[in-house]
MMTF fields as JSON, N, C-alpha, C and O atoms, coordinates in Angstrom:
{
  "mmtfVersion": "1.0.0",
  "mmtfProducer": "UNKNOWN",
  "numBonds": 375,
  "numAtoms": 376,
  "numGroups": 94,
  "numChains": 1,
  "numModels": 1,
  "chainsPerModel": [1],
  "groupsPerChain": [94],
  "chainIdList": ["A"],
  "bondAtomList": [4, 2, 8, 6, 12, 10, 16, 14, 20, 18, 24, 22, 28, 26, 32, 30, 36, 34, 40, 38, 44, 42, 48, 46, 52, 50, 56, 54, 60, 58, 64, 62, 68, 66, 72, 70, 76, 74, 80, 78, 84, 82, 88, 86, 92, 90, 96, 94, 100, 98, 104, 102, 108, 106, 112, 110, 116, 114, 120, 118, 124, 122, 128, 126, 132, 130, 136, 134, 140, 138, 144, 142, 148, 146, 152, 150, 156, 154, 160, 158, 164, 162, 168, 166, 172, 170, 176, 174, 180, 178, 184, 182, 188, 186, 192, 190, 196, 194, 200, 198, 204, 202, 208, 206, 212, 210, 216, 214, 220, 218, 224, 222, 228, 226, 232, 230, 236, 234, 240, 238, 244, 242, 248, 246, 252, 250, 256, 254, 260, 258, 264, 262, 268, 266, 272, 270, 276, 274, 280, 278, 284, 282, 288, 286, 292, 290, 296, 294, 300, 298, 304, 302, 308, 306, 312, 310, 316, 314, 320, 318, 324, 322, 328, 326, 332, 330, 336, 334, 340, 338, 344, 342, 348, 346, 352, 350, 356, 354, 360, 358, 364, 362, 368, 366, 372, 370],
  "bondOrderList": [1, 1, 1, 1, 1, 1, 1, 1, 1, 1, 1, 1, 1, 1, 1, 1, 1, 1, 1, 1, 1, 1, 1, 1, 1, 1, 1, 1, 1, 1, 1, 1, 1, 1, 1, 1, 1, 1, 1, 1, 1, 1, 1, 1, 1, 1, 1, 1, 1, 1, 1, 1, 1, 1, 1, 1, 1, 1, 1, 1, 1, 1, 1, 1, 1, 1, 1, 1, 1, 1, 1, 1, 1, 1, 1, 1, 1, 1, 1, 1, 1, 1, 1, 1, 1, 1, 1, 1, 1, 1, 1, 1, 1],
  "groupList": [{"groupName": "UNK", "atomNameList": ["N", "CA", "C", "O"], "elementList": ["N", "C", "C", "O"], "formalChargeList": [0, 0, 0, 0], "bondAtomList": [1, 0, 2, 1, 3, 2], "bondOrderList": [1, 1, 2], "singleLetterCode": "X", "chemCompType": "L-PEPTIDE LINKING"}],
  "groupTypeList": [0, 0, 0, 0, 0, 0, 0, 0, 0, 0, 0, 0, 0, 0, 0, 0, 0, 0, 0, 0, 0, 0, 0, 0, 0, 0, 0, 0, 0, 0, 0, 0, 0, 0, 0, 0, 0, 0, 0, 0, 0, 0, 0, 0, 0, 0, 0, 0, 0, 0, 0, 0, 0, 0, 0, 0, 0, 0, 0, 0, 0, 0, 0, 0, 0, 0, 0, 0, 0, 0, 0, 0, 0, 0, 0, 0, 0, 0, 0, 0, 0, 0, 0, 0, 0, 0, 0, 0, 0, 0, 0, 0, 0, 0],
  "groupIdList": [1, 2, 3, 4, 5, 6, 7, 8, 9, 10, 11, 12, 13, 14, 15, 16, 17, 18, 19, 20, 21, 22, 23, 24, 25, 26, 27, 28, 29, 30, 31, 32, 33, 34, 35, 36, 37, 38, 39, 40, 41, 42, 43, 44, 45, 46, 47, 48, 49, 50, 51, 52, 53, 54, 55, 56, 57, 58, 59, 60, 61, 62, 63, 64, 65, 66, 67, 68, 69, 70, 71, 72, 73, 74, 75, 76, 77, 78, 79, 80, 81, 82, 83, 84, 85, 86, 87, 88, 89, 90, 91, 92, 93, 94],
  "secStructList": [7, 3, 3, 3, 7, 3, 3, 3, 3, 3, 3, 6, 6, 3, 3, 3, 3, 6, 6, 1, 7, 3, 3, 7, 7, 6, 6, 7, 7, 7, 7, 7, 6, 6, 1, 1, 1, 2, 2, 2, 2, 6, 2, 2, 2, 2, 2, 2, 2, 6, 6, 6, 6, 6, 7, 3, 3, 3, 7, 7, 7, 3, 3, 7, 1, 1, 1, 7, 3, 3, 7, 7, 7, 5, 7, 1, 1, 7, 7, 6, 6, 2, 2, 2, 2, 2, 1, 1, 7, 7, 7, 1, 7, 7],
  "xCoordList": [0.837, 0.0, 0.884, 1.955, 0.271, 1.201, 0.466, -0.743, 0.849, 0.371, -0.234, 0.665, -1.122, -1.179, -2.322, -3.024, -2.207, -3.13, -3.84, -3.236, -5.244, -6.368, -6.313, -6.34, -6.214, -6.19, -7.623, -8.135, -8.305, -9.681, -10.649, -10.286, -11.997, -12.445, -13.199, -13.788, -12.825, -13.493, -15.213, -16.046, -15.274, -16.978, -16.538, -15.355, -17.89, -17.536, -16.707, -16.392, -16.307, -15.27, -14.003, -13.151, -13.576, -12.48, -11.819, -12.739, -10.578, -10.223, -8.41, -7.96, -7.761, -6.207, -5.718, -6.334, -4.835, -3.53, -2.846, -2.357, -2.596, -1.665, -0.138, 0.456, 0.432, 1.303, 1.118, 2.043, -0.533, -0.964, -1.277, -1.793, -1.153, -1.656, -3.199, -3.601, -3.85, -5.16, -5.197, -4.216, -6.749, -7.384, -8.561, -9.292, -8.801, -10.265, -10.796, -10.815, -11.249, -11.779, -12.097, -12.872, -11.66, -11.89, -13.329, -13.842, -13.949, -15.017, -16.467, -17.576, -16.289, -16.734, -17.992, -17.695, -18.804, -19.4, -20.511, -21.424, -20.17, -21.17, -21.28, -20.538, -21.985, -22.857, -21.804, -21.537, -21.316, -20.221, -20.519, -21.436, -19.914, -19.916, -21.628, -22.484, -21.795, -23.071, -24.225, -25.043, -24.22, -25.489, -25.804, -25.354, -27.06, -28.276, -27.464, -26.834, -27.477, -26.861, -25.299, -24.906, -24.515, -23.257, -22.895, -22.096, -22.959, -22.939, -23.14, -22.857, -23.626, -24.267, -22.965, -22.269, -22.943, -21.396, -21.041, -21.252, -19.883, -18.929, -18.844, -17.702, -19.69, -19.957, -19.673, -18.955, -20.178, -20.344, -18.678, -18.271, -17.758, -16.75, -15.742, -14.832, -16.203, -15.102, -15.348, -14.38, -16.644, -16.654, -15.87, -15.528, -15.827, -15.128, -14.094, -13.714, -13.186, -11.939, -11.085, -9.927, -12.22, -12.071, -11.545, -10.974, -12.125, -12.543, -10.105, -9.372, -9.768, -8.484, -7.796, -6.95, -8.206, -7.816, -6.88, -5.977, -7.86, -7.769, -6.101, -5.734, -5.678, -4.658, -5.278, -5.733, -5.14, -5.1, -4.22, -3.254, -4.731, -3.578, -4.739, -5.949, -3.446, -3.957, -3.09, -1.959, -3.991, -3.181, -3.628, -4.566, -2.95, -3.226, -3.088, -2.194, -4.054, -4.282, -4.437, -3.638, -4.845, -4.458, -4.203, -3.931, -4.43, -4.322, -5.708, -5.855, -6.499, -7.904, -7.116, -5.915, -8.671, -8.126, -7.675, -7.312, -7.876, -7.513, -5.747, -5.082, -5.295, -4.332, -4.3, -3.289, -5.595, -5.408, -5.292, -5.576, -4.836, -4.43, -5.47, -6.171, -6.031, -7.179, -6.858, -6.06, -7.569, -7.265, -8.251, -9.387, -7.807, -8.406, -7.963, -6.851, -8.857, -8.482, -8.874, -9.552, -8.341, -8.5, -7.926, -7.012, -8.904, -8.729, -8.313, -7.828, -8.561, -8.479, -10.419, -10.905, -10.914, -12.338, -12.504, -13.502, -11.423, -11.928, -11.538, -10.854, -11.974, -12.419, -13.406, -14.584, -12.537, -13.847, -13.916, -14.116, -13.842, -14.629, -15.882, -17.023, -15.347, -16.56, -17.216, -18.095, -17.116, -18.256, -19.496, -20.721, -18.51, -19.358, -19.946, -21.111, -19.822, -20.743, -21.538, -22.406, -21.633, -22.72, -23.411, -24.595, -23.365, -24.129, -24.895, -25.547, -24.782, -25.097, -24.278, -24.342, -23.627, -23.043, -22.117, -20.955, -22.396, -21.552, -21.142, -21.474, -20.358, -20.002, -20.074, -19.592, -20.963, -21.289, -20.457, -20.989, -18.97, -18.164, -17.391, -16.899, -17.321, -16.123, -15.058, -13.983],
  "yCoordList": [-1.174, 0.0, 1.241, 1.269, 2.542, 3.557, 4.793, 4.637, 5.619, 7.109, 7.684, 7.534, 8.268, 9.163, 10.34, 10.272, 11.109, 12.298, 12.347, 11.915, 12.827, 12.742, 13.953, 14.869, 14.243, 15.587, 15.976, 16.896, 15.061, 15.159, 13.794, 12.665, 14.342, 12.612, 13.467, 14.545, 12.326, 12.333, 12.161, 12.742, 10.937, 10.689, 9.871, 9.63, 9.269, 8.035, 7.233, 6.808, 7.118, 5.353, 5.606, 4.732, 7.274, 6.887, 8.354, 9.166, 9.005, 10.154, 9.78, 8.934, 11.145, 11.668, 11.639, 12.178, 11.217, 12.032, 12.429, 12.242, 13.148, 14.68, 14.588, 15.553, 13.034, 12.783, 12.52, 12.217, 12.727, 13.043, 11.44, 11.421, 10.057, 9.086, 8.681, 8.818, 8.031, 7.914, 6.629, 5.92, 6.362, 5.168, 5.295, 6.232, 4.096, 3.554, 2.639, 1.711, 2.365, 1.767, 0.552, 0.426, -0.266, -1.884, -2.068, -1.395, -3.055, -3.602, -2.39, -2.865, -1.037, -0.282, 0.277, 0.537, 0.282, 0.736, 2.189, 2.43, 2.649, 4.141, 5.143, 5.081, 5.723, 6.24, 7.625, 8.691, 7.14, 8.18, 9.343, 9.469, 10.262, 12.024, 12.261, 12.791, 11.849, 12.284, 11.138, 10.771, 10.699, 9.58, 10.704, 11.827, 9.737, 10.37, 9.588, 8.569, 9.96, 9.875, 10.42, 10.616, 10.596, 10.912, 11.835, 11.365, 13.349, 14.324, 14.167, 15.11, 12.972, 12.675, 11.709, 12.003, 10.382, 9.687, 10.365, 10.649, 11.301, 11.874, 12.921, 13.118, 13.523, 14.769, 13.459, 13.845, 12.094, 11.189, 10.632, 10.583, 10.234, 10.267, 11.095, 10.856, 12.648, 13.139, 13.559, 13.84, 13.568, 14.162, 12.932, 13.255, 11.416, 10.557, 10.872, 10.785, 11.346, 11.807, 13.026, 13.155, 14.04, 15.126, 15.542, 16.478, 14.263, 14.188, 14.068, 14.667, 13.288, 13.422, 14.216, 13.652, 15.551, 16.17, 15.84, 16.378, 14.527, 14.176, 12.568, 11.84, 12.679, 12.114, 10.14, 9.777, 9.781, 8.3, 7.321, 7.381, 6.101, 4.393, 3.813, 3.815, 3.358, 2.98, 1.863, 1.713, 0.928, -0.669, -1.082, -1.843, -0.565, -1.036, -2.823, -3.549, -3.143, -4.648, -4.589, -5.445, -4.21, -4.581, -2.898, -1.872, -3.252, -1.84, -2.171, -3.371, -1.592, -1.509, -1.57, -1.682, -1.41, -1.223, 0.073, 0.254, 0.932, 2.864, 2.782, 3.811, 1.947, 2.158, 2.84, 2.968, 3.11, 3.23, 2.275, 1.079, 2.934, 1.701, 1.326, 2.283, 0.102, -0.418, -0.838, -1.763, -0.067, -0.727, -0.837, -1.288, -0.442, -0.207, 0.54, 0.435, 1.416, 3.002, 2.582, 1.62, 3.438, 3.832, 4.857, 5.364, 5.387, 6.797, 6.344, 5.231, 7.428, 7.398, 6.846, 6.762, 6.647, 6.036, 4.919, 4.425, 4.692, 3.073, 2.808, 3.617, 1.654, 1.506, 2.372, 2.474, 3.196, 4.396, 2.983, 3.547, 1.94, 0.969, 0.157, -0.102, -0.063, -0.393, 0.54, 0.703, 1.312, 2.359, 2.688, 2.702, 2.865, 3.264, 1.848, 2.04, 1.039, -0.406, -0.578, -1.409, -0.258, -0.27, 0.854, 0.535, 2.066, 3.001, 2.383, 3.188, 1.546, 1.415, 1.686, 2.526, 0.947, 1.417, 0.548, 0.954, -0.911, -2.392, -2.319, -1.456, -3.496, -3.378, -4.829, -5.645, -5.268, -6.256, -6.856, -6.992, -7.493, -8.393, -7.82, -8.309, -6.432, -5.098, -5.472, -4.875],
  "zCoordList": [0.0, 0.0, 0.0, 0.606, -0.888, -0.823, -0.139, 0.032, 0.146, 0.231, -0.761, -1.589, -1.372, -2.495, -1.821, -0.812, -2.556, -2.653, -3.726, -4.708, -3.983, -4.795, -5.22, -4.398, -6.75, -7.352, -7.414, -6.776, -8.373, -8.618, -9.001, -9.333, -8.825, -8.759, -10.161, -10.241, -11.242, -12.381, -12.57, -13.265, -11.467, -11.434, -10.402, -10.164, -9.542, -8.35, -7.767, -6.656, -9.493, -9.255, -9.576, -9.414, -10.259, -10.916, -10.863, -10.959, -10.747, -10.384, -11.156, -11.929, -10.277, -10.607, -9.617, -8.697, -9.42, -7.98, -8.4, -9.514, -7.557, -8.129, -8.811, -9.293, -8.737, -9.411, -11.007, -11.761, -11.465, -12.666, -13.017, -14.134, -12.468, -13.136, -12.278, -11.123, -13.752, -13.053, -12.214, -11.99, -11.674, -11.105, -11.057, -11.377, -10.546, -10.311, -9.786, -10.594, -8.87, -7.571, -8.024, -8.972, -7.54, -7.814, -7.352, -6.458, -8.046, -7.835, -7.545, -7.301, -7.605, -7.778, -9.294, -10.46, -8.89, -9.926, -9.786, -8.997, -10.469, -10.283, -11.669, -12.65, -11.54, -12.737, -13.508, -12.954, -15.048, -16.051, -15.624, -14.813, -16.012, -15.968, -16.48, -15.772, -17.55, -18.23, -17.827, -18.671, -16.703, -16.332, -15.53, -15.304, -15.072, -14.016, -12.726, -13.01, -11.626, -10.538, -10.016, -8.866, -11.438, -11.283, -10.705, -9.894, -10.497, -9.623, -8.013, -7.275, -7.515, -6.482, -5.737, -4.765, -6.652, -6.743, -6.31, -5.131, -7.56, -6.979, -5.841, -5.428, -5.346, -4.619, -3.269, -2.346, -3.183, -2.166, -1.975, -0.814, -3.049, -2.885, -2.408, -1.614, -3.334, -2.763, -1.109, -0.401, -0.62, 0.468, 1.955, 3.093, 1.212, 1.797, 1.96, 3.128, 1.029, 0.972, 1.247, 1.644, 0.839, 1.436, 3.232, 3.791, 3.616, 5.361, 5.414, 6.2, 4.496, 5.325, 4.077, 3.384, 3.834, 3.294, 1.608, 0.968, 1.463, 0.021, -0.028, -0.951, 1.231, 1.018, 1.666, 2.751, 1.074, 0.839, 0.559, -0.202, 1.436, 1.249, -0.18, -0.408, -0.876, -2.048, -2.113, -1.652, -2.92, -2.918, -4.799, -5.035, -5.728, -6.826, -7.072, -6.636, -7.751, -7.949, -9.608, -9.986, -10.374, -11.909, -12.262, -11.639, -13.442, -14.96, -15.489, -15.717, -15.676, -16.954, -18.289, -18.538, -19.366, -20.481, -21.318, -22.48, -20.135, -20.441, -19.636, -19.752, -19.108, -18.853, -16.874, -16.184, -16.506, -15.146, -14.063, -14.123, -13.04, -11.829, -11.348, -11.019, -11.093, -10.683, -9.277, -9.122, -7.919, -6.907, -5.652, -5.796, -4.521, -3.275, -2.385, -1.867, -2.115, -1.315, 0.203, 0.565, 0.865, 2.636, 2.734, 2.085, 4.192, 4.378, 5.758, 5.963, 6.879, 8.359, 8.799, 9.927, 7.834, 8.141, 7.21, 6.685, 7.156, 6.266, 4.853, 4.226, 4.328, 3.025, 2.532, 2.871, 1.387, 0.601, -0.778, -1.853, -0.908, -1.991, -1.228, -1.613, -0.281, 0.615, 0.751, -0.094, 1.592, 1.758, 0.082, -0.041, -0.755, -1.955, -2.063, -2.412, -1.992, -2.604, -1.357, -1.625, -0.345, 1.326, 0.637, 0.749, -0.057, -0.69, -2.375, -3.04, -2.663, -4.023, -5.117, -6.015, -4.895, -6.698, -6.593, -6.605, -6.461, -6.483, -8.269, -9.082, -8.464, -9.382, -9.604, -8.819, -11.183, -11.605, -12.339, -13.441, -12.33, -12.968, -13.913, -14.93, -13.344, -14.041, -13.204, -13.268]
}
């Protein structure tokens, strides 16, 4: 697991750290930039993250097919992949 800091969350599942490479939350699923719910997602993520001032343990487990790190986040309150799938937005065999 590493340290990183969260630049910006793209939509729910998937964002930047400020070292400029992307990710995206394993087993996570939640609604693109242009769906109905997405503003909500992300406003729900970042405010997870926000809480330790954006900086996060990250444990990458693969690459997607865009080339981002696919993994699992924690803050000082937990799993933010858990938390989002206890909220709705599991992810069906992505």
């Amino acid at each position: 697991m590493v340290r990183r800091r969260i630049l910006k969350w793209i939509d729910g599942d998937s964002g930047t750290f400020t070292n400029g490479s992307k990710f995206r939350l394993a087993n996570v699923r939640s609604p693109e930039r242009n769906q109905r719910g997405a503003s909500t997602a992300t406003r729900r993520v970042s405010g997870m993250t926000g809480r330790s001032n954006r900086w996060v343990s990250w444990k990458p487990v693969a690459r997607d097919k865009y080339g981002r790190e696919v993994g699992g986040m924690s803050n000082k309150d937990g799993s933010v992949n858990e938390r989002m799938r206890s909220r709705g937005s599991k992810n069906k065999g992505r």
